[in-house]
MITORTI-811671 format. One record per residue (C-alpha): residue number from 0; residue in one letter; x, y, z. Coordinates in steps of 0.2 Angstrom, whole numbers, plus 5000, padded with zeros to 4 digits. Each point is the difference from the previous one (the first is absolute). Layout:
BEGIN
(pt NUM, "a", (X, Y, Z))
...
This chain:
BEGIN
(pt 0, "x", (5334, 4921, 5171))
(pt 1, "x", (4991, 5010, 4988))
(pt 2, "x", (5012, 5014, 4999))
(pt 3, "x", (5013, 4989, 4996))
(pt 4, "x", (4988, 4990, 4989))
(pt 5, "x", (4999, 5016, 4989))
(pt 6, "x", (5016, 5004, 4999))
(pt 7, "x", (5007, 4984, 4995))
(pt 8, "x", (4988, 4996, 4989))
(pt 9, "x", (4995, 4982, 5011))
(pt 10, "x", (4990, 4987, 4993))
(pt 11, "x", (4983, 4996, 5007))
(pt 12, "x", (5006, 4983, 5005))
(pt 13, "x", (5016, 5009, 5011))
(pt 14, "x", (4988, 5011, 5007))
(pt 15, "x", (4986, 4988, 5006))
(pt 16, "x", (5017, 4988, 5006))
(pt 17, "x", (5006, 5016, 5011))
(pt 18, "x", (4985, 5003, 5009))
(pt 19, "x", (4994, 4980, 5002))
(pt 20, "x", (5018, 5000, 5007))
(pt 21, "x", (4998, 5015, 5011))
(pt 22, "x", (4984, 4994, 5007))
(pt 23, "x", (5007, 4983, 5005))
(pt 24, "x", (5011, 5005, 5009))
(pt 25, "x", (4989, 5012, 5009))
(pt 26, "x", (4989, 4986, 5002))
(pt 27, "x", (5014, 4989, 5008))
(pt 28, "x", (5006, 5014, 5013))
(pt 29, "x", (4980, 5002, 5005))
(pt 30, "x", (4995, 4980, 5001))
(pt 31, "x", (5018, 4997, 5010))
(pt 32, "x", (4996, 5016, 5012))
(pt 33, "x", (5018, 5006, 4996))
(pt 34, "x", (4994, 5015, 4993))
(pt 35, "x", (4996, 5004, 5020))
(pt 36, "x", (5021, 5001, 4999))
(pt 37, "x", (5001, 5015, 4988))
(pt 38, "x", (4983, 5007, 5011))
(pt 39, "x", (5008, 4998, 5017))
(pt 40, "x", (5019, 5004, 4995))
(pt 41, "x", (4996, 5017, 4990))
(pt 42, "x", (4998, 5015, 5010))
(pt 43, "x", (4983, 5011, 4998))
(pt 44, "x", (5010, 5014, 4995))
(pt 45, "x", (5007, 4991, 4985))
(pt 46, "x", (4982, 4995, 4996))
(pt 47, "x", (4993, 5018, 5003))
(pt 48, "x", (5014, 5006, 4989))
(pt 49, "x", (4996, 4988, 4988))
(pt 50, "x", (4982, 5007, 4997))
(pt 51, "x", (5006, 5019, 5003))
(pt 52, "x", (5012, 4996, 4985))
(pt 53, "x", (4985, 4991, 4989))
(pt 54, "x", (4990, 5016, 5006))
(pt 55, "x", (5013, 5009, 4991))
(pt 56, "x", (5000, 4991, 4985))
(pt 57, "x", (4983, 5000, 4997))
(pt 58, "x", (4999, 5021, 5002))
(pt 59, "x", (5015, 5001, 4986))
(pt 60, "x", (4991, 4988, 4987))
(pt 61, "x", (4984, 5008, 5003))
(pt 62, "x", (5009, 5017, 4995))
(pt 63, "x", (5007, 4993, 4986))
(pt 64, "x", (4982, 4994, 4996))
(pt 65, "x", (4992, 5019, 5002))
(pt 66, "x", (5017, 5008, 4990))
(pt 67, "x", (4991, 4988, 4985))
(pt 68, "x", (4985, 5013, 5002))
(pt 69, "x", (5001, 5015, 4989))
(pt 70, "x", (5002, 5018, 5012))
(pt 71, "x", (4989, 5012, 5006))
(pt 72, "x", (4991, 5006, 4983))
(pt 73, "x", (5013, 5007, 4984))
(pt 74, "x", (5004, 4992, 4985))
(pt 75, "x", (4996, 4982, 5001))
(pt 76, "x", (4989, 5000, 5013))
(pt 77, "x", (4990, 4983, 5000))
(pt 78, "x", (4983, 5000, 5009))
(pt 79, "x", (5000, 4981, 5001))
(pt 80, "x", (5016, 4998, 5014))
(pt 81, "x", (5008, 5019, 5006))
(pt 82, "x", (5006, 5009, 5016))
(pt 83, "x", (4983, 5005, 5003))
(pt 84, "x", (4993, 4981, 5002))
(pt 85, "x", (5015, 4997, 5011))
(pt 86, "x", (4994, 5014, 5010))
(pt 87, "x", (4983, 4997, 5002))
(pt 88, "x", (5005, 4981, 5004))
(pt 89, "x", (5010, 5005, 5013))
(pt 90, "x", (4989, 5013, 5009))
(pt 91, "x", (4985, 4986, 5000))
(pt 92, "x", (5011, 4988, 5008))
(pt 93, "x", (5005, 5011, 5015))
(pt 94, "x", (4984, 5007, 5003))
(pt 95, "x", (4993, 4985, 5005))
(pt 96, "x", (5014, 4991, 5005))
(pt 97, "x", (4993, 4994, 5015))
(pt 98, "x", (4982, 4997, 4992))
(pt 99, "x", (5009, 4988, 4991))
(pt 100, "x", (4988, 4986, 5009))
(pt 101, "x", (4982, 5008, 4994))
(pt 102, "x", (5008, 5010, 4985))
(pt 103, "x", (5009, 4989, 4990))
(pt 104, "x", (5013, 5015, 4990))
(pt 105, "x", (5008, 4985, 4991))
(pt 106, "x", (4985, 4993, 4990))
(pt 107, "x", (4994, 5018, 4998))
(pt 108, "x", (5018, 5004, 4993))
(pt 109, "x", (5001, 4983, 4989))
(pt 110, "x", (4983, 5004, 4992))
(pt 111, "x", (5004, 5018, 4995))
(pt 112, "x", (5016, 4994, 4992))
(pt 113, "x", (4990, 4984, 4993))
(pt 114, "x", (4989, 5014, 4993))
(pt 115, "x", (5012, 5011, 4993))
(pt 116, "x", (5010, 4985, 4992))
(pt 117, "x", (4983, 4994, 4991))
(pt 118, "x", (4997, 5019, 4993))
(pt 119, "x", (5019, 4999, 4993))
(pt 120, "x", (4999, 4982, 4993))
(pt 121, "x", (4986, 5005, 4990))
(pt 122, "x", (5002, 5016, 4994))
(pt 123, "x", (5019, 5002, 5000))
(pt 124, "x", (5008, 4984, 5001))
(pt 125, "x", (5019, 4996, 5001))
(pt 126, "x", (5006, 4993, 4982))
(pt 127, "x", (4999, 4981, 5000))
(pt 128, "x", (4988, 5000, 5015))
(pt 129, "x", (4989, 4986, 5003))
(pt 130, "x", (4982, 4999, 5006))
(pt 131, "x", (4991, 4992, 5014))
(pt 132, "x", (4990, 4984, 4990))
(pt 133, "x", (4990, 4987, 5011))
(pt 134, "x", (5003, 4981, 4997))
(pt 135, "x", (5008, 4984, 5006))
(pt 136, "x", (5019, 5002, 5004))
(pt 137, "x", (5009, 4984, 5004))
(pt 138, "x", (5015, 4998, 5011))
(pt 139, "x", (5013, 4987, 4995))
(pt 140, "x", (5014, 4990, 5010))
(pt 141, "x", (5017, 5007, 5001))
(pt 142, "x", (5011, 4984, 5006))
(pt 143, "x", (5019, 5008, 5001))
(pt 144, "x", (5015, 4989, 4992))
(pt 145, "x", (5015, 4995, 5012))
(pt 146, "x", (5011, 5014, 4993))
(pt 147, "x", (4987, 5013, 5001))
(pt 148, "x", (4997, 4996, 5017))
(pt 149, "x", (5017, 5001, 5002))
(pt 150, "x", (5004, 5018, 4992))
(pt 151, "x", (4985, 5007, 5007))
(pt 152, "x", (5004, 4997, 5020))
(pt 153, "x", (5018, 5004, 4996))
(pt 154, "x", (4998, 5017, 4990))
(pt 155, "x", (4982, 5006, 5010))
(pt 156, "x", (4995, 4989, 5013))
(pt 157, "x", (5014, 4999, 5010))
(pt 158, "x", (5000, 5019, 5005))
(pt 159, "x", (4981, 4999, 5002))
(pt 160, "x", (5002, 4988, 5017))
(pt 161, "x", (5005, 5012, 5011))
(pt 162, "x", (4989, 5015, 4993))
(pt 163, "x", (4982, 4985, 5002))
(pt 164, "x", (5007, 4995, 5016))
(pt 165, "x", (5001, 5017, 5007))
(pt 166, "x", (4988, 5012, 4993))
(pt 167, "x", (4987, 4988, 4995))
(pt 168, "x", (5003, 4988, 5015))
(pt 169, "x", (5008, 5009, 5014))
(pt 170, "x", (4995, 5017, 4997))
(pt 171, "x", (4980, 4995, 4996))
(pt 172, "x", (5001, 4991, 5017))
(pt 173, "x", (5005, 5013, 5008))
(pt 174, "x", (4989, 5011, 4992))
(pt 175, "x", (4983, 4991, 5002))
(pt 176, "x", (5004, 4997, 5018))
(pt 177, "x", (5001, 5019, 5000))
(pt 178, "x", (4982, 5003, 4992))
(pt 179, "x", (4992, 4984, 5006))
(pt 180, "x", (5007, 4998, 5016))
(pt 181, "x", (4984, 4988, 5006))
(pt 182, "x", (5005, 4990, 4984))
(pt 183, "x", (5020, 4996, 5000))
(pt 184, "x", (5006, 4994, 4984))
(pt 185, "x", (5012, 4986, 5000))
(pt 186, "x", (5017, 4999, 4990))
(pt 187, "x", (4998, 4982, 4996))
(pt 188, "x", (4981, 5002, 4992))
(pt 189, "x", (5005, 5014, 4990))
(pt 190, "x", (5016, 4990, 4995))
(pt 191, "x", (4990, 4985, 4993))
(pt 192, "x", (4987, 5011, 4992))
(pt 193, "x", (5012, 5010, 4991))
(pt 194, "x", (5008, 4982, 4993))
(pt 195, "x", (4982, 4994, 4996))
(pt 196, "x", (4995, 5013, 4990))
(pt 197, "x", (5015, 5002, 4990))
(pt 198, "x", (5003, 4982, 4999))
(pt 199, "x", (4979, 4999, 4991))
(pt 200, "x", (5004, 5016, 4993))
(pt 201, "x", (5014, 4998, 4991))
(pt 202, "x", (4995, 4985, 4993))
(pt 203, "x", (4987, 5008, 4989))
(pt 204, "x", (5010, 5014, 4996))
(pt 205, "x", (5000, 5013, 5012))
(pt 206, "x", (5012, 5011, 5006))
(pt 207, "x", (5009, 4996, 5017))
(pt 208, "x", (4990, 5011, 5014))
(pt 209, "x", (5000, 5001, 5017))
(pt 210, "x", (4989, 5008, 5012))
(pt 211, "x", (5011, 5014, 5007))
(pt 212, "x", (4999, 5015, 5014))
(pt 213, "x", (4998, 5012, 4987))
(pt 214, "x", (4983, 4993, 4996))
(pt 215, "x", (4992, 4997, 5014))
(pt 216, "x", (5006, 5017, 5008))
(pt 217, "x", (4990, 5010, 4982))
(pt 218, "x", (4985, 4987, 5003))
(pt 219, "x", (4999, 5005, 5018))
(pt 220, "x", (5001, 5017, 4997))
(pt 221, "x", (4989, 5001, 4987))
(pt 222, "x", (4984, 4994, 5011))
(pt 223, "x", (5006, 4979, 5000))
(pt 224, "x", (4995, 4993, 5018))
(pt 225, "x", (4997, 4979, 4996))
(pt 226, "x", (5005, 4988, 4985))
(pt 227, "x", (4985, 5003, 4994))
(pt 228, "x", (5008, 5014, 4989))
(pt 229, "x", (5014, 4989, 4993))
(pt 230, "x", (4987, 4985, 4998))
(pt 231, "x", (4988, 5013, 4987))
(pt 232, "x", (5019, 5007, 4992))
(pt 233, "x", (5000, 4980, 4995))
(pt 234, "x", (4987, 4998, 4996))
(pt 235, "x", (5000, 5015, 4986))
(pt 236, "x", (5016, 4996, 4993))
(pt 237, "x", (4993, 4983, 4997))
(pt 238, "x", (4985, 5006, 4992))
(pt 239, "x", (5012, 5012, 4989))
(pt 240, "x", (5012, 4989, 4997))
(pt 241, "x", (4988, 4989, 4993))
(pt 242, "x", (4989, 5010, 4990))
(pt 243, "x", (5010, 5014, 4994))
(pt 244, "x", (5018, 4994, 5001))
(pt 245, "x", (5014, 5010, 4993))
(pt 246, "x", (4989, 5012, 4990))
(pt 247, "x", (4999, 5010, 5017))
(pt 248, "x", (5016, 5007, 4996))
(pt 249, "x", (4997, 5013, 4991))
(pt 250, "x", (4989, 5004, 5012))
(pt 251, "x", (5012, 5001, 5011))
(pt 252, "x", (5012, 5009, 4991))
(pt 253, "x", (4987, 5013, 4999))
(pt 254, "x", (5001, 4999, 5020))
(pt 255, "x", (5006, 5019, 5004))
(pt 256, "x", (5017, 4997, 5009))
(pt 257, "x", (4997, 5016, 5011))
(pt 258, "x", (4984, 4991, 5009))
(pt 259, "x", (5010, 4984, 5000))
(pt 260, "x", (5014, 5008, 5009))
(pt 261, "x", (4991, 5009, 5014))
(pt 262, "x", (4994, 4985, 5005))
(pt 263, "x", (5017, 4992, 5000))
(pt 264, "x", (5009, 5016, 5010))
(pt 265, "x", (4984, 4996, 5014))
(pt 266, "x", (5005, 4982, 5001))
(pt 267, "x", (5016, 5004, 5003))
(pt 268, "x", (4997, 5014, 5016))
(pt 269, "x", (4987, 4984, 5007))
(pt 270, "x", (5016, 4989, 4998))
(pt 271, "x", (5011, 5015, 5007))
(pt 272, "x", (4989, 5002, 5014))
(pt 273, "x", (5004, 4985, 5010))
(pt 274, "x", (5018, 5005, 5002))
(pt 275, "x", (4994, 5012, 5016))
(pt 276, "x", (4999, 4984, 5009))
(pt 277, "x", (5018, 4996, 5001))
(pt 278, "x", (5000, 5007, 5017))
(pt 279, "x", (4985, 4993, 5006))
(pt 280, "x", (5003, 4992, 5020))
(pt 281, "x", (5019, 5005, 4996))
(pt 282, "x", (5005, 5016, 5017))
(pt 283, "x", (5017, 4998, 4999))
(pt 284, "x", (5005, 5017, 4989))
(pt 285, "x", (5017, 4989, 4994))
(pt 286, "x", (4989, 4984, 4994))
(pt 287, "x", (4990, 5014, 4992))
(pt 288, "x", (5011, 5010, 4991))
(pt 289, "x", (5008, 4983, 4994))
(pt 290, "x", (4986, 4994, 4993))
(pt 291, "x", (4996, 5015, 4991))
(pt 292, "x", (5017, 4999, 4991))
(pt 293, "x", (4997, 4984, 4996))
(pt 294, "x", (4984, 5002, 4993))
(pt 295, "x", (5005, 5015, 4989))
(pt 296, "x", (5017, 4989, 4995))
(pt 297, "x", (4988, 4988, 4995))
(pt 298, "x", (4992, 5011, 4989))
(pt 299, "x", (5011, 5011, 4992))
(pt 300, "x", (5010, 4987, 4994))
(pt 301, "x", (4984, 4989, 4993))
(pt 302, "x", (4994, 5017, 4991))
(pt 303, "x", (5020, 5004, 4995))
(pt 304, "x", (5002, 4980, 4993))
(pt 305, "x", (4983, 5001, 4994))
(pt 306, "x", (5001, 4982, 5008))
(pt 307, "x", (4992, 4991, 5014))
(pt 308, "x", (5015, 4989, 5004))
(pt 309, "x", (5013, 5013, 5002))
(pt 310, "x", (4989, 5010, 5011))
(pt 311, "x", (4999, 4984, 5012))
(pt 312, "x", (5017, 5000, 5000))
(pt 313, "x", (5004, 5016, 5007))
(pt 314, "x", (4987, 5001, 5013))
(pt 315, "x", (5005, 4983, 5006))
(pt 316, "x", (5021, 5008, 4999))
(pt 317, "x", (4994, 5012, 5008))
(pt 318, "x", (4988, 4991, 5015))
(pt 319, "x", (5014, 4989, 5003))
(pt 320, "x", (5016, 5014, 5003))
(pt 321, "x", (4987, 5010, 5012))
(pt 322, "x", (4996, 4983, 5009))
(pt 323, "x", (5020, 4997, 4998))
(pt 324, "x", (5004, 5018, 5008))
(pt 325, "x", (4986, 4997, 5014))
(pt 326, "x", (5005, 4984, 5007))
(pt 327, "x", (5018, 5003, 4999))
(pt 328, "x", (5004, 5018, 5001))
(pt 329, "x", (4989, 5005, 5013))
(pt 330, "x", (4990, 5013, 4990))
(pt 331, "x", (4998, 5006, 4982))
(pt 332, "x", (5001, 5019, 5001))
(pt 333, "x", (5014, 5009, 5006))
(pt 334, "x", (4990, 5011, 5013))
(pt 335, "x", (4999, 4984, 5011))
(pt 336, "x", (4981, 5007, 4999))
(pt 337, "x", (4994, 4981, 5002))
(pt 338, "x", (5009, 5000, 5016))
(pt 339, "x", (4996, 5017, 5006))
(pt 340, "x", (4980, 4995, 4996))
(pt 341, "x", (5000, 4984, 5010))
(pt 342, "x", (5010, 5007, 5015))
(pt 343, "x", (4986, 5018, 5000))
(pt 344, "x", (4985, 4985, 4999))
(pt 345, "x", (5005, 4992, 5015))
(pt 346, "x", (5005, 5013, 5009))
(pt 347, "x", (4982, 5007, 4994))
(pt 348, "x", (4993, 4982, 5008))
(pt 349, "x", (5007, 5003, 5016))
(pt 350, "x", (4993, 5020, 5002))
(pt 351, "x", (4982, 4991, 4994))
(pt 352, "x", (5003, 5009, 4981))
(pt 353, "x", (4991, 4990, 4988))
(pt 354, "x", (5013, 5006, 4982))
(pt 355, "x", (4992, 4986, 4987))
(pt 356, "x", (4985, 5009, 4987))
(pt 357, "x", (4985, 4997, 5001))
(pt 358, "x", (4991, 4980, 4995))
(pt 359, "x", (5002, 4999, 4984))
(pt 360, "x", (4983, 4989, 4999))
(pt 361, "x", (4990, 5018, 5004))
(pt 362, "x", (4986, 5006, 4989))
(pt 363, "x", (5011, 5017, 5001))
(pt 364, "x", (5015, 4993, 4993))
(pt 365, "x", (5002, 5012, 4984))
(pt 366, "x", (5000, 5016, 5014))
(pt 367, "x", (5015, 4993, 5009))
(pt 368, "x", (5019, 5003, 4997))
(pt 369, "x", (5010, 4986, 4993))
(pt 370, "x", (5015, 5007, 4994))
(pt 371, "x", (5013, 4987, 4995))
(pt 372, "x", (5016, 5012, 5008))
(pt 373, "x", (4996, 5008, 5016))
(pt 374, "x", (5012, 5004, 5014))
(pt 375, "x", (4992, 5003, 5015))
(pt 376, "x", (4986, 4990, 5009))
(pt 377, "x", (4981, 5003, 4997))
(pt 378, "x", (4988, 5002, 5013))
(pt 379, "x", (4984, 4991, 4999))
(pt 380, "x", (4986, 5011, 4997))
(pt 381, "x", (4982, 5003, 4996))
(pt 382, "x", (5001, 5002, 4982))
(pt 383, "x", (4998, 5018, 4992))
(pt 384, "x", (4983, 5001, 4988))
(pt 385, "x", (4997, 5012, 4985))
């Protein structure tokens, strides 16, 4: 919606009127359940792919974000956002990646580029910069006319339903079950809380959000564990909001873009990450192998489209043709290997042969072999330590 707010030059009354109507009908597919539809009817390798491809996404705008950066030293070299930030950015990340609980790398990161962008602001500012003043800063109603509800779901709202209702619905879903499994997240409650929000939201103004798998996997990884996290993020964007208002942005233009996008490329590897699951409880090497194609169809053509919607329809294409060629032809490869598989595991029942890996729910998981193609059977054994 923004994007295409920008580049059409939308009014602010056909931008709140797209997301109030987005959100609506998010709400609607939540309170009537039928959002469990989409959830139940869309393979997980469509939904892995879907955050493999927003993984992808996030790792090219967050070059684009370090290209902004001035190179390593030469002419023109700017001590305020370079290579060398990017760098150092980068390396503090990794080296505590999994400290990200007791050492929390992104608020160290924020503060040193907060740091940075003050020195800059003050002692050499961007031409018609703005400074950070304290006072009292209203918000004001936005109540959208008939027509610019109308122009704004036509021209940006209508290609936002299926990118909320998967990657900010589906997708999240998905992925909090991942992190929290003690914690499921339902479909519908994130449903109706995306159309509240956006529905108070947009009323007084604000852009159309939603709450997105892309977020929750950079909050996770950088040390999040509970909503207290998200409740203090409020409560500072109040306090901002209110008290310093729009004179932040210069300020924020000061930002250094090479911090800003390490931390984007490591929400996107969180968000990448989950897409080793696809497999997870799946033996069969076909099924396997199918749903990897999926998952990288799903992908690829999101990242190639740059849109959610497209990516959803490739995958799905793609799910339903394999489930086509399985039920009716018999098998998907043309090896016969699905056949051959089956036939050497009974045959390996009968002699006492046990040929499925290891269980999956193990604490030694990460040393076993998963390989998505394999020809032969596997012999369950002890797991090999290093």
């Amino acid at each position: 919606i923004a994007a295409i707010a920008l580049t059409n030059k939308m009014s602010m009354g056909a931008v709140m009127g797209a997301g109030m109507s987005v959100s609506t009908i998010i709400m609607v597919l939540g309170i009537t359940r039928t959002i469990y539809l989409v959830k139940k009817y869309t393979p997980i390798a469509v939904i892995r792919g879907i955050q493999l491809g927003t993984a992808v996404s996030f790792g090219g705008k967050a070059a684009e974000l370090v290209l902004k950066a001035q190179s390593f030293g030469g002419e023109g070299w700017d001590w305020a956002n370079n290579y060398e930030w990017a760098c150092l950015a980068f390396i503090i990340v990794f080296l505590f990646y999994y400290r990200a609980k007791r050492i929390p790398t992104a608020i160290i990161i924020f503060f040193l580029g907060l740091t940075i962008a003050f020195i800059k602001l003050y002692t050499n500012p961007p031409a018609k910069v703005v400074y950070p003043k304290i006072g009292i800063y209203t918000i004001s109603t936005i109540v959208p006319t008939p027509e610019e509800f109308k122009h704004g779901f036509l021209s940006a709202g209508l290609g936002q339903i299926p990118l909320t209702a998967l990657n900010s619905v589906i997708a999240l879903a998905a992925l909090a079950n991942d992190l929290f499994p003690e914690r499921p997240a339902g479909t519908p409650t994130i449903s109706v809380s995306i159309g509240l929000m956006n529905l108070v939201g947009c009323f007084f103004g604000s852009i159309p959000f939603c709450h997105g798998s892309g977020g929750l996997a950079a909050q996770y990884r950088f040390g999040a564990r509970s909503e207290v996290s998200i409740i203090l993020l409020g409560i500072l964007k109040i306090f901002f909001g209110l008290f310093f208002g729009s004179s932040l942005s210069g300020l924020i233009q000061c930002f250094p873009t090479a911090i800003l996008g390490v931390m984007l490329f490591v929400s996107g590897i969180e968000l990448g990450a989950v897409a080793r699951t696809v497999n997870d409880g799946v033996y069969d090497d076909q099924k396997r192998h199918a749903n990897f194609i999926v998952m990288i169809t799903t992908a690829g053509m999101l990242v190639g489209f740059k849109n959610d919607g497209i990516g959803f329809l490739g995958g799905m294409v793609a799910a339903g043709c394999f489930y086509l060629a399985a039920r009716f032809g018999g098998s998907m490869d043309d090896d016969n290997t699905g056949v051959v598989m089956q036939q050497q595991h009974q045959d390996g029942a009968h002699a006492g042969i046990t040929t499925l890996p290891a269980s999956r729910g193990s604490d030694d998981e990460d040393d076993q072999d998963h390989s998505s193609i394999r020809k032969v059977p596997v012999q369950a054994e002890q797991p090999l330590r290093i």
